[in-house]
C-alpha angles and dihedrals in degrees: 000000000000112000113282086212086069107019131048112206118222133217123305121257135206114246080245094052096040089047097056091040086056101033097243117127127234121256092166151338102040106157085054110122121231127177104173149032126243138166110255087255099063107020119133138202091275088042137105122210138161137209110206095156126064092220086073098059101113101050081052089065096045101043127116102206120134095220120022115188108220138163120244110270081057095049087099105047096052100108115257115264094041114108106234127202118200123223141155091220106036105170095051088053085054091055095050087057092050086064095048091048096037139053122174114227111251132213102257103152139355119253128227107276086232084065097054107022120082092223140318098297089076110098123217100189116206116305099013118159118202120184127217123282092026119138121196117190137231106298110012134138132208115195125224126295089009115139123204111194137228108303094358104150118215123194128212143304085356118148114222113197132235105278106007129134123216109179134157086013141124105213118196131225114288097022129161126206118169137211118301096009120150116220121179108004113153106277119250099265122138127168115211118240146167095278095035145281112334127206112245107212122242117224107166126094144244115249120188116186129226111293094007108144118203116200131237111291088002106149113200111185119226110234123270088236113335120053130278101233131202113184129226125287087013117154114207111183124215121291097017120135125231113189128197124299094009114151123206130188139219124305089003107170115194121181126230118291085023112147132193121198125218115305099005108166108215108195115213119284094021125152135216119185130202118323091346112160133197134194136246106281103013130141126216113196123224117280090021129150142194119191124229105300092004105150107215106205098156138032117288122217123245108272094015126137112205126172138168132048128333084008120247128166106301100244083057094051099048091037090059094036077049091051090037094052090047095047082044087052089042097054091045090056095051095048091048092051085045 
């Protein structure tokens, strides 16, 4: 179940009247009651999922969701016992019920700094806005024109630059957050359908961990379900991307124009240089490194440096630049005698 902090949940809906509301079509079940979303993985009795992919067949059999949305070659090999909705563009149907369960608390008005503050060490520079339900710990300071959103929870002694936004996070306790960064925005996630491409609403959270320091205009995404994790001691330089669901682990340092895609996992001690990029699912081992450019497109042993592009381990890499620039000489030469 998505944070209440963050999320308000709406009013349950029969598996009939949430099928017609998201254009899907009843196998069965349809008097069942659901009142919430939720992946294969983690569903429960009162939740809704969906499985659009193969690859995902086996989490199907074991789930304990209540209502599962399918198309139609999955429809058999949903358990007994689970309601199923048929639809050609299931996702996309999943997507549409997020919006009917789950509602993000909006800014709507900003709350007394003695509601939200520990105490009076806690410093709200001109033009903060704090939503309702924050809480900023002993020691803190926000800088001027931020804006932290409705529950968002702030350690303390952090420093929270001058125009930056934290929303649907839990900060830790030292933290630094400079000016113009961007915690908690919807993460970039969209299912086709018949119309077009639909938003899937993200309803996880962002979690930095105690001393992470995130540079100036960084954006880390909070998860689609699950929670967008930065682990302790981790230093994020300015103008890096952090997309949804991404995990990183302890003392993590990234350079400067670094990006992550969506559910990265970041083992502990890890480096990025400059303008280094990695793709969606990947894992990084612990120790790893991947030089300045270098295009991560699959996992990368513990204690590995990798670089190019796409990255390989860096004595491959230098071994074939080394090869290309002596065919390139050779061919020179033999142009030039000719």
């Amino acid at each position: 179940m998505p944070d209440a902090r963050f999320f308000q949940s709406l009013e349950p809906l029969s598996v009939s009247l949430l099928a017609e509301r998201i254009g899907g079509q009843v196998v069965r079940g349809g008097d069942r009651i659901i009142s919430a979303v939720a992946p294969l993985a983690s569903a429960d009795q009162n939740a809704v999922a969906f499985m659009a992919d193969r690859k995902f067949a086996e989490s199907l059999t074991h789930t304990k969701a209540g209502c599962v949305i399918v198309p139609e070659a999955a429809v058999s090999a949903v358990p007994e016992g689970i309601a199923v909705i048929q639809s050609r563009e299931a996702q996309a149907a999943w997507a549409r019920a997020s919006a009917l369960f789950h509602r993000s608390r909006t800014l709507d008005g900003a709350a007394y700094p003695a509601d939200v503050c520990e105490d009076d060490s806690v410093v709200l520079s001109p033009g903060v806005v704090v939503g309702q339900g924050a809480r900023i710990g002993r020691g803190t300071r926000i800088g001027a024109n931020s804006v932290v959103g409705p529950g968002v929870q702030i350690g303390r002694d952090c420093l929270i630059g001058p125009n930056t936004s934290v929303g649907f996070a839990l900060v830790g306790d030292r933290v630094k957050i400079y000016a113009g960064a961007r915690i908690g925005e919807a993460g970039f996630g969209a299912a086709g359908s018949s119309t077009g491409p639909i938003d899937i609403p993200q309803l996880g959270r962002v979690i930095l961990q105690d001393g992470v320091t995130i540079g100036a205009n960084t954006c880390i995404d909070r998860g689609a379900y699950g929670d967008t994790v930065i682990g302790e001691n981790s230093k994020i330089d300015n103008l890096c991307m952090i997309g949804h669901n991404c995990v990183l682990g302890r003392n993590v340092l990234m350079a400067a124009h670094s990006g992550l895609a969506g559910s990265v996992i970041v083992g502990d001690n890890v480096m990025f240089g400059g303008q280094a990029g990695v793709g969606d699912h990947i894992t990084i081992g612990d120790g790893a490194r991947v030089a300045a450019g270098g295009g991560v497109l699959a996992d990368v042993p513990a204690g590995e440096t990798w670089s190019g592009y796409p990255a390989k381990p860096i004595r491959q890499f230098l071994r074939e630049t080394i090869w290309v620039s002596k065919q390139a000489t050779k061919k020179k030469i033999k142009e030039s005698d000719g």
